[in-house]
C-alpha positions as CSV (number, residue, x, y, z in Angstrom):
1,X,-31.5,57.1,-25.3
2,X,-33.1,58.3,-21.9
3,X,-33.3,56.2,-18.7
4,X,-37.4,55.2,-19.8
5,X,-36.4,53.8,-23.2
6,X,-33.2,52.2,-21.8
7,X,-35.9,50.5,-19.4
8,X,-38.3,49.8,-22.2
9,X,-35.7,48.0,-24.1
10,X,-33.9,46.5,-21.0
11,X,-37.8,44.6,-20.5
12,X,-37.9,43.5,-24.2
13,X,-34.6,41.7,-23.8
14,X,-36.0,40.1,-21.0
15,X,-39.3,39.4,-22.6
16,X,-37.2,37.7,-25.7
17,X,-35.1,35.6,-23.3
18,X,-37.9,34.8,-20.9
19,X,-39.6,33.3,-23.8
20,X,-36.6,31.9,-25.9
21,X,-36.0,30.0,-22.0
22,X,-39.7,29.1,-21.7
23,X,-39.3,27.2,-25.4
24,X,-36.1,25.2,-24.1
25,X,-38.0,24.3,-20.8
26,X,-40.9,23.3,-23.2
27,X,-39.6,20.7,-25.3
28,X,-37.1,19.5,-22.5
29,X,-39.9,18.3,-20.8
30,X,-41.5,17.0,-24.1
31,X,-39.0,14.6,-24.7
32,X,-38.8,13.4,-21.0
33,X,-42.9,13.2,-21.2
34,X,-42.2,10.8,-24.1
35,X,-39.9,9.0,-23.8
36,X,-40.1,4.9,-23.5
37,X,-43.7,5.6,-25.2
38,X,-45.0,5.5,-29.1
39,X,-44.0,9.1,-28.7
40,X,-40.4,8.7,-29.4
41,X,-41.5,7.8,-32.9
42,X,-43.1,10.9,-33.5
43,X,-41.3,13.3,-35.8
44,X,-40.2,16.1,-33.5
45,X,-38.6,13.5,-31.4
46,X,-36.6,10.8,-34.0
47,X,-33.4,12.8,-33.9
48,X,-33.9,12.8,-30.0
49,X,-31.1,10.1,-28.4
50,X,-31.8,8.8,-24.8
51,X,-28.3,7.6,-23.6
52,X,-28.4,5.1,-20.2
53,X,-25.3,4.1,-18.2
54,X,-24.1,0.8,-17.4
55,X,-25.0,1.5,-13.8
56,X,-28.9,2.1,-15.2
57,X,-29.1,-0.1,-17.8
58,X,-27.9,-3.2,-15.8
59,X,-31.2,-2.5,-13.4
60,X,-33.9,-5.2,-13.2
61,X,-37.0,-4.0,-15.1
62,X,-39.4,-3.2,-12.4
63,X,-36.5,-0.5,-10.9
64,X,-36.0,0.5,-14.7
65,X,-39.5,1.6,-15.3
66,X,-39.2,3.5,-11.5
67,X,-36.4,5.5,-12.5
68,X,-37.6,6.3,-15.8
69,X,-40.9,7.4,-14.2
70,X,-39.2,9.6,-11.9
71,X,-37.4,11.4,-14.9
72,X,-40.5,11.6,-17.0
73,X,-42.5,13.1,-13.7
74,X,-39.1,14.9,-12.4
75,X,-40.7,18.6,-11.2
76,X,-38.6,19.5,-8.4
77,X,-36.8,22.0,-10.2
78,X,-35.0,24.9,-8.1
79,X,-32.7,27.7,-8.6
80,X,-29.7,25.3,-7.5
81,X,-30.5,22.9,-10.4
82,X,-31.7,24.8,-12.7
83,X,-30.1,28.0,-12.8
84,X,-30.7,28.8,-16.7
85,X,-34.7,28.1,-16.4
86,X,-34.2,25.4,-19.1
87,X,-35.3,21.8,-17.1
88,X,-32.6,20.3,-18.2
89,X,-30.8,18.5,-15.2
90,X,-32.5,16.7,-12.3
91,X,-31.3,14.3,-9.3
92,X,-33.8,12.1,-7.1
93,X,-32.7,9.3,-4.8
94,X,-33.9,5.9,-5.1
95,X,-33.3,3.1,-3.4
96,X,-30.7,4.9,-1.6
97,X,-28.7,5.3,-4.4
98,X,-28.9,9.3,-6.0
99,X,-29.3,9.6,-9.8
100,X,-28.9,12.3,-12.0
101,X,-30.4,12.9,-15.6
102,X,-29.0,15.4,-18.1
103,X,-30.4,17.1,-21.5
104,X,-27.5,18.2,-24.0
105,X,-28.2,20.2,-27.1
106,X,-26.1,19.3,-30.2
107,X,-26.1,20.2,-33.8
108,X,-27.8,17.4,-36.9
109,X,-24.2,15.6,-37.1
110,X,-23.8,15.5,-33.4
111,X,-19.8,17.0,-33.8
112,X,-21.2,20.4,-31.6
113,X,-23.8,22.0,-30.2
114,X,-27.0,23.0,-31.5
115,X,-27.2,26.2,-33.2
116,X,-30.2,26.8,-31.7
117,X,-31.5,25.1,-29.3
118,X,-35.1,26.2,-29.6
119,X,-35.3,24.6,-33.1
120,X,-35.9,21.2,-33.1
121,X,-34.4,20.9,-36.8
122,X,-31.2,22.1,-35.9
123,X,-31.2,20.3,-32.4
124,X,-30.3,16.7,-31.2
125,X,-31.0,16.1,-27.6
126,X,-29.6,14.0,-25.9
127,X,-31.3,12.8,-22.4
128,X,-28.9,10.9,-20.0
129,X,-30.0,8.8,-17.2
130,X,-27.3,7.7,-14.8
131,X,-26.3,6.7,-11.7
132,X,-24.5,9.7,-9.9
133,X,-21.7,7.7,-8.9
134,X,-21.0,6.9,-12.6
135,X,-19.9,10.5,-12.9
């Protein structure tokens, strides 16, 4: 191969994994725009888990629904927390407490991770909400 069809194909890889990241990114933020809602009942979400700490679930219901809100509406993504492209980590501050949520990727039985994680029939996610102190 010469140096122009070594760049060619260099820019396909990228095009592929540009897109296979875009797809991750896509239905990360689907499940955090549904969850708590009707949504969750949908098919492409009923294999979906949302996991809350004891720090988070022990929260009156009014500071709940804030902290939910700001993972459903979480956009300040950067290349610090988010190295991969994927929106699947995000920390915010309230009430002067910092929280962090989390999107894993396992397989249908839960044992490893997903196979692909750009299939949503091979792919449980799992979205964690949690106090960053419970870490």
């Amino acid at each position: 191969m010469n140096m122009k069809e070594n760049l060619l194909e260099e820019q396909q890889m990228n095009s592929d994994d540009v897109q296979y990241t875009r797809k991750i990114a896509d239905l990360n933020d689907q499940l955090r725009k549904d969850m708590f809602t009707g949504n969750m009942l949908k098919k492409h979400n009923l294999r979906n888990k949302i996991v809350l700490t004891p720090g988070v679930d022990g929260l009156n219901l009014k500071d709940k629904e804030k902290v939910f809100a700001s993972v459903k509406y979480y956009g300040n993504f950067t290349k610090d927390n988010n190295p991969w492209g994927e929106k699947d980590f995000g920390a915010f501050n309230f009430k002067k407490e910092r929280y962090n949520w989390k999107i894993d990727y396992f397989d249908n039985t839960m044992s490893f991770h997903s196979p692909d994680k750009t299939d949503p029939e091979q792919t449980v996610r799992v979205l964690t909400i949690m106090k960053a102190s419970e870490y």
